[in-house]
One Martini backbone bead per residue (centre of mass of N, CA, C, O) as a GRO file, in nm:
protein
  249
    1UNK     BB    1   1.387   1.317   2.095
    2UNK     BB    2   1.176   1.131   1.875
    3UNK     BB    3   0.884   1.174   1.721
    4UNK     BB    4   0.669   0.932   1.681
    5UNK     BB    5   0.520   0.748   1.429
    6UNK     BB    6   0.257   0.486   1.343
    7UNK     BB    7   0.173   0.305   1.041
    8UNK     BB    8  -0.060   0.045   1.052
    9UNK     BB    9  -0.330  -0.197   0.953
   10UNK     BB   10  -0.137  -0.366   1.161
   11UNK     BB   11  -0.174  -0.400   1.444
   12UNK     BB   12   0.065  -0.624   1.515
   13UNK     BB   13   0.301  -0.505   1.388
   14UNK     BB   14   0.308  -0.229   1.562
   15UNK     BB   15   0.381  -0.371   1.823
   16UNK     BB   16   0.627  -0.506   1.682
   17UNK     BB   17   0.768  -0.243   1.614
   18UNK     BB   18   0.721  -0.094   1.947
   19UNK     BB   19   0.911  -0.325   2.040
   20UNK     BB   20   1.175  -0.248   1.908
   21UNK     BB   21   1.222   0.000   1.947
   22UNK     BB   22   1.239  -0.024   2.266
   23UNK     BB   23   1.490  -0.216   2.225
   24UNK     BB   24   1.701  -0.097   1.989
   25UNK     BB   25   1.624   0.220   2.044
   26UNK     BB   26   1.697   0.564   2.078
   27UNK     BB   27   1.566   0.831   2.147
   28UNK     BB   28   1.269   0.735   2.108
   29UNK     BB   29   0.930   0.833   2.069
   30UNK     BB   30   0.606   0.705   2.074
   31UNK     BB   31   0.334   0.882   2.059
   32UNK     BB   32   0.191   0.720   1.804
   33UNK     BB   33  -0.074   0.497   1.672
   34UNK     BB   34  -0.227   0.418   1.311
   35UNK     BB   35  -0.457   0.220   1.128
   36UNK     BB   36  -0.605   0.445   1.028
   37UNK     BB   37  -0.541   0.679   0.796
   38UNK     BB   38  -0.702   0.927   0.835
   39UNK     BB   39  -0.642   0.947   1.156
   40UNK     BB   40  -0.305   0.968   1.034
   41UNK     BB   41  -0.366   1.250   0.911
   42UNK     BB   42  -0.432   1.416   1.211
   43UNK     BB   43  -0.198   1.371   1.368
   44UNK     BB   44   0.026   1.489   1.208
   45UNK     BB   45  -0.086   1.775   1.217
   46UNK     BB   46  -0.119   1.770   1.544
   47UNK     BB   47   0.193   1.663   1.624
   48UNK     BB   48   0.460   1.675   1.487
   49UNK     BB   49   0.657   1.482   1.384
   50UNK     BB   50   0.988   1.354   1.319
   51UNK     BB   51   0.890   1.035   1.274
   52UNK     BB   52   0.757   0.792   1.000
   53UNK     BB   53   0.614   0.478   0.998
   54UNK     BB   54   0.498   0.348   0.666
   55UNK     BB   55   0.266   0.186   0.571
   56UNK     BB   56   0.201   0.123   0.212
   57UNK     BB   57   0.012  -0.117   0.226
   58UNK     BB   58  -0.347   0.024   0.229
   59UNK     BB   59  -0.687  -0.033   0.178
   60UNK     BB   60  -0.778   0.279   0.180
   61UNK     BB   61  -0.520   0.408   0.219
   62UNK     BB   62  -0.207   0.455   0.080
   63UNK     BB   63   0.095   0.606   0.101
   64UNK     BB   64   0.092   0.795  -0.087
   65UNK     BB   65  -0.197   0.934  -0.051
   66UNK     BB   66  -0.166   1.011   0.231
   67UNK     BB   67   0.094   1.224   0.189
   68UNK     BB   68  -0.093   1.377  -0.035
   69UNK     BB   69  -0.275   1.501   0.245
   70UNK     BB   70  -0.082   1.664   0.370
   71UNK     BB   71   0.006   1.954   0.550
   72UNK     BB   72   0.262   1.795   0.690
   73UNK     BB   73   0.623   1.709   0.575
   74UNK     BB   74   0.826   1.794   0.886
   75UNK     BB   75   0.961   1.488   0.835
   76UNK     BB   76   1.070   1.171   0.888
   77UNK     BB   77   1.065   0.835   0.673
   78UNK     BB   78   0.949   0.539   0.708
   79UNK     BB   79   0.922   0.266   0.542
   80UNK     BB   80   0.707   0.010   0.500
   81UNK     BB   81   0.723  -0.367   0.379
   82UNK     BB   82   0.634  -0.699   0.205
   83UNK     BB   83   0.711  -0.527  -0.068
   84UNK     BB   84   0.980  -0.561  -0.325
   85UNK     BB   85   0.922  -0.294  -0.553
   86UNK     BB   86   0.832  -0.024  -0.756
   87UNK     BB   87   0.997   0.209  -0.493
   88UNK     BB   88   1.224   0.179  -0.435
   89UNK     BB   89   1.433   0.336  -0.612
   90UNK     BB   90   1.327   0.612  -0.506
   91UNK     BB   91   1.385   0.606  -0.223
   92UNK     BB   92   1.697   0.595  -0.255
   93UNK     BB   93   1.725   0.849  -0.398
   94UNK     BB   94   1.581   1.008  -0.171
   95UNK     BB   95   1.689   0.891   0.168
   96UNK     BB   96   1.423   0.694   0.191
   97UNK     BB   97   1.359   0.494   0.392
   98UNK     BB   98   1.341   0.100   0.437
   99UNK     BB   99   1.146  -0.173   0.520
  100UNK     BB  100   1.136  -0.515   0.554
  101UNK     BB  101   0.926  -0.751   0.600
  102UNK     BB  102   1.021  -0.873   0.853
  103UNK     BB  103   1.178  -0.688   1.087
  104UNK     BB  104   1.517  -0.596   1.161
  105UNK     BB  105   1.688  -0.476   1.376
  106UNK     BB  106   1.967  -0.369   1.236
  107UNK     BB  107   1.789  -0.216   1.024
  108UNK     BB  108   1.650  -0.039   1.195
  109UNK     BB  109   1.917   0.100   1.329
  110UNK     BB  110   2.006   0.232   1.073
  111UNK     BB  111   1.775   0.384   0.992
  112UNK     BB  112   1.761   0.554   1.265
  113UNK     BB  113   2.018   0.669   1.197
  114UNK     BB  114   2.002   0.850   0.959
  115UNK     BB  115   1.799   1.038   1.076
  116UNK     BB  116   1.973   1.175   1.267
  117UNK     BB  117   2.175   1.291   1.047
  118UNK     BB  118   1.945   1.431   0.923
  119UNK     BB  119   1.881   1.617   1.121
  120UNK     BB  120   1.850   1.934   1.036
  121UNK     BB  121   1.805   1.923   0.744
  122UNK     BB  122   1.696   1.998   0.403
  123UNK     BB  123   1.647   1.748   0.315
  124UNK     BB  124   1.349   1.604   0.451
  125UNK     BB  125   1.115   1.789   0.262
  126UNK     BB  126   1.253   1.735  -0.008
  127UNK     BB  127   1.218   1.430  -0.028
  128UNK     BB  128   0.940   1.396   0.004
  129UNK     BB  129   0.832   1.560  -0.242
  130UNK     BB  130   1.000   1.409  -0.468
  131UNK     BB  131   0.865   1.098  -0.401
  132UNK     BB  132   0.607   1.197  -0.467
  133UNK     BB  133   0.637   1.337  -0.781
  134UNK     BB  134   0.734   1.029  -0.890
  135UNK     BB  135   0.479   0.854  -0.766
  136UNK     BB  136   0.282   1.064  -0.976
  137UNK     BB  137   0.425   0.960  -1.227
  138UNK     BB  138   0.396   0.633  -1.204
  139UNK     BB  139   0.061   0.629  -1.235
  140UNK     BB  140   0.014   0.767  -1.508
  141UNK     BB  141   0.264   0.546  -1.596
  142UNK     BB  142   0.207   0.235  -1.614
  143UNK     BB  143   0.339  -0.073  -1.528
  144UNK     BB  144   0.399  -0.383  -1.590
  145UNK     BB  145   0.258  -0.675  -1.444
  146UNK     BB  146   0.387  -0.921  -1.272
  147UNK     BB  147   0.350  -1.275  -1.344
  148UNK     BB  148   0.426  -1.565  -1.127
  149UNK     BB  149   0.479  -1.847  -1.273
  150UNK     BB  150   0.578  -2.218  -1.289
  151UNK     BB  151   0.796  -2.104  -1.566
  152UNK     BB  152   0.734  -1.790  -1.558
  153UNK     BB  153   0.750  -1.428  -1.635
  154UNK     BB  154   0.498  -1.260  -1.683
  155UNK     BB  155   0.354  -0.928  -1.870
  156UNK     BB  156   0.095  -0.711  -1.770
  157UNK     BB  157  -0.122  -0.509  -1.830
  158UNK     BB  158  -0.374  -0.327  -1.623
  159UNK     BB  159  -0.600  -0.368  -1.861
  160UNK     BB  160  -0.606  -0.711  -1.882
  161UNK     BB  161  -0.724  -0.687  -1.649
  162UNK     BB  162  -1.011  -0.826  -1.449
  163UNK     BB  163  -0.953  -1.031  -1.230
  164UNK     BB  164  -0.873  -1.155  -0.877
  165UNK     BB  165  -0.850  -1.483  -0.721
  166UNK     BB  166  -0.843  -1.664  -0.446
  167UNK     BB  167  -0.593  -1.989  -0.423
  168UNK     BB  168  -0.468  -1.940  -0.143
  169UNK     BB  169  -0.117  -1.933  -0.192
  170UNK     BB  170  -0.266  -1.846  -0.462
  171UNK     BB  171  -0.371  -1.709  -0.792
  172UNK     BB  172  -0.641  -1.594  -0.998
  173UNK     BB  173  -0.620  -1.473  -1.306
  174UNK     BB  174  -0.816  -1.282  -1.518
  175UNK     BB  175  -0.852  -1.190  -1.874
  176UNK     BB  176  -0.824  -1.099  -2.170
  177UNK     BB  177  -0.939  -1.364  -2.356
  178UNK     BB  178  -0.986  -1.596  -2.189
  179UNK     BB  179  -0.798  -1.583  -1.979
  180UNK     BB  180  -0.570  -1.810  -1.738
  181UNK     BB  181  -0.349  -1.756  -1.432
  182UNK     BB  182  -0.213  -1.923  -1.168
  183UNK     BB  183  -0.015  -1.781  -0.964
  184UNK     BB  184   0.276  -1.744  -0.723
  185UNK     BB  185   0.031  -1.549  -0.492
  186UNK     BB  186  -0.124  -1.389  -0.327
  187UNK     BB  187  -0.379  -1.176  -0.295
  188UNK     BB  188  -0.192  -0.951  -0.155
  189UNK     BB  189   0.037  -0.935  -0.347
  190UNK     BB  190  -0.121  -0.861  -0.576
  191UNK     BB  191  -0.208  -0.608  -0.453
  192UNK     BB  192   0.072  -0.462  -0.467
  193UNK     BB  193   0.093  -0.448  -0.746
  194UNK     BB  194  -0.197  -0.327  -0.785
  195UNK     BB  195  -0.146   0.022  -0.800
  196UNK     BB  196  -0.364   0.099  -0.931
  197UNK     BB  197  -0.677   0.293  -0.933
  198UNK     BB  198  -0.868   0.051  -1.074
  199UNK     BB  199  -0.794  -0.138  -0.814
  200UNK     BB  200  -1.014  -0.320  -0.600
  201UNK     BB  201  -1.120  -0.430  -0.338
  202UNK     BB  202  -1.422  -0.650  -0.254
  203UNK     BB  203  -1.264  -0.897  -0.125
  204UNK     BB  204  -1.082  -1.104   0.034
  205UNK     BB  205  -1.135  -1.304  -0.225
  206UNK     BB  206  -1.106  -0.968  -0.479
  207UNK     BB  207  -0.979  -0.828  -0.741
  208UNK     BB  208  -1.052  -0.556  -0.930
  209UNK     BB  209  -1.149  -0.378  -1.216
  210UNK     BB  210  -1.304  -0.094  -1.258
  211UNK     BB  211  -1.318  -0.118  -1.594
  212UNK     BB  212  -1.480  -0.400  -1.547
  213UNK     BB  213  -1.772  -0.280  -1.491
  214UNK     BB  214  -2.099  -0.344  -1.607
  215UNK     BB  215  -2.243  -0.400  -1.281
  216UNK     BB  216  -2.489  -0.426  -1.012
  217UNK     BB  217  -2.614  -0.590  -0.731
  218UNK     BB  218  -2.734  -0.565  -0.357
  219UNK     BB  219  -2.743  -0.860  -0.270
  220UNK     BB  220  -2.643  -0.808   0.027
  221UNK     BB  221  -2.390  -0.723  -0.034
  222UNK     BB  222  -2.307  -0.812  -0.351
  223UNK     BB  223  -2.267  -0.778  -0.708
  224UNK     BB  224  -2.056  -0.811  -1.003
  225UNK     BB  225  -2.038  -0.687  -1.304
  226UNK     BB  226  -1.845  -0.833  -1.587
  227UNK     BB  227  -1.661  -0.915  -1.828
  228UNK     BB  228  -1.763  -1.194  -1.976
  229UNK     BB  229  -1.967  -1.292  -1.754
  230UNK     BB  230  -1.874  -1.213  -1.501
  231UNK     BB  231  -1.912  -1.279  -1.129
  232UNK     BB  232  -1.838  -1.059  -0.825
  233UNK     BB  233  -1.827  -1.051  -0.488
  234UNK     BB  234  -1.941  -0.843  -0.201
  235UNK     BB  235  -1.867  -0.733   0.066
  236UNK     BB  236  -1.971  -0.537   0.335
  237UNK     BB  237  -1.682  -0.363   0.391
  238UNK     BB  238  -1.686  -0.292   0.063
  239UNK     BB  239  -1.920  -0.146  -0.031
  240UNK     BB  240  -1.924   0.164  -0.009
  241UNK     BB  241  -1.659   0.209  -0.152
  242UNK     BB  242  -1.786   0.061  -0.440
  243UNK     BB  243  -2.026   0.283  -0.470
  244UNK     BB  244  -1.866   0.540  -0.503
  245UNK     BB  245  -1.704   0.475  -0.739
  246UNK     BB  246  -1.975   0.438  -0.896
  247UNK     BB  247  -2.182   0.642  -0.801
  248UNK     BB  248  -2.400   0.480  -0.590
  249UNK     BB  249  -2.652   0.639  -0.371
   0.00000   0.00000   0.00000
């Protein structure tokens, strides 16, 4: 039996994902399920899974930052995502499985077979850390990021961002130089473009670019001000996050 833990911050996946293992993988058995990340960063290291399935992009730490703080990194791993970005060519590069969400019944059973078959080489910790040391090679280096208008894909530097603002099922961008952009994209879609550690949920409706950001305010949730005299609203769930980043204590 692969002893396995499930990592997604949508409640609702894990079940999902957890009732398909059981209905169509073998030899599995899910020890432990974690939507917060930093607990299950501490699962990993005292449960020693064999097989994790880990969702990339998660609002506290996502799967790359998670996978950096592990002192145990000696299991196979499952990408979970529901945007297929720039890191899915590194994960095939490295033998590292991914899964597309909705995740399909026959690609989890590929997927979870290709991990049996790799069980006991040493293919395992040698991909993880492979994989770990591409994609902060790629953080250092920022590609440009895809904006999908209704007639072109634009492409922009991710300091050309000021901020993001949810408009329906639609993105408004707002850039530098007093441009704004209509994106045809939810604001969760933006959040997994905008993987730059400078980018951050502030709202529901809001990611910021935090290095334009000139100025807070405490008032409620908070408030933040930002380059060309926009202001932009703070959840009271993402205030403590805020402060930290700006170092305001």
């Amino acid at each position: 039996m692969l002893k396995t833990i499930i990592i997604d911050d949508e409640k609702l996946a894990i079940e999902s994902l957890t009732w398909e293992i059981k209905n169509f993988c073998n030899n599995i058995d899910v020890i432990a399920t974690f939507s917060n990340p930093l607990e299950a960063i501490e699962g990993i290291n005292k449960l020693n899974p064999d097989l994790v399935f880990l969702d990339i992009e998660m609002p506290e730490l996502d799967g790359f930052q998670l996978l950096q703080r592990l002192t145990n990194r000696d299991f196979d791993l499952i990408i979970t995502t529901a945007y297929n970005q720039y890191a899915i060519q590194a994960f095939r590069a490295n033998a590292v499985d991914y899964l597309l969400k909705p995740i399909d019944p026959d690609e989890l059973i590929e997927a979870v077979g290709k991990v049996k078959k790799r069980k006991g080489t040493s293919d395992v910790n040698y991909n993880l850390n492979t994989i770990l040391e591409k994609i902060i090679l790629e953080k250092k280096s920022p590609r440009k990021i895809p904006l999908t208008l209704s007639d072109k894909i634009m492409l922009v530097e991710p300091d050309e961002i000021i901020y993001c603002k949810s408009d329906g099922s639609y993105t408004q961008v707002f850039l530098e130089g007093d441009r704004k952009e209509l994106v045809s994209k939810s604001i969760k879609q933006i959040e997994n473009l905008c993987t730059g550690s400078q980018f951050l949920r502030v709202h529901k409706s809001y990611i910021v670019n935090t290095d334009k950001i000139t100025g807070y305010t405490r008032q409620g949730g908070g408030e933040l001000y930002l380059v060309n005299d926009y202001v932009v609203p703070v959840s009271r769930i993402h205030k403590k996050e805020i402060l930290e980043k700006l170092n305001i204590v």
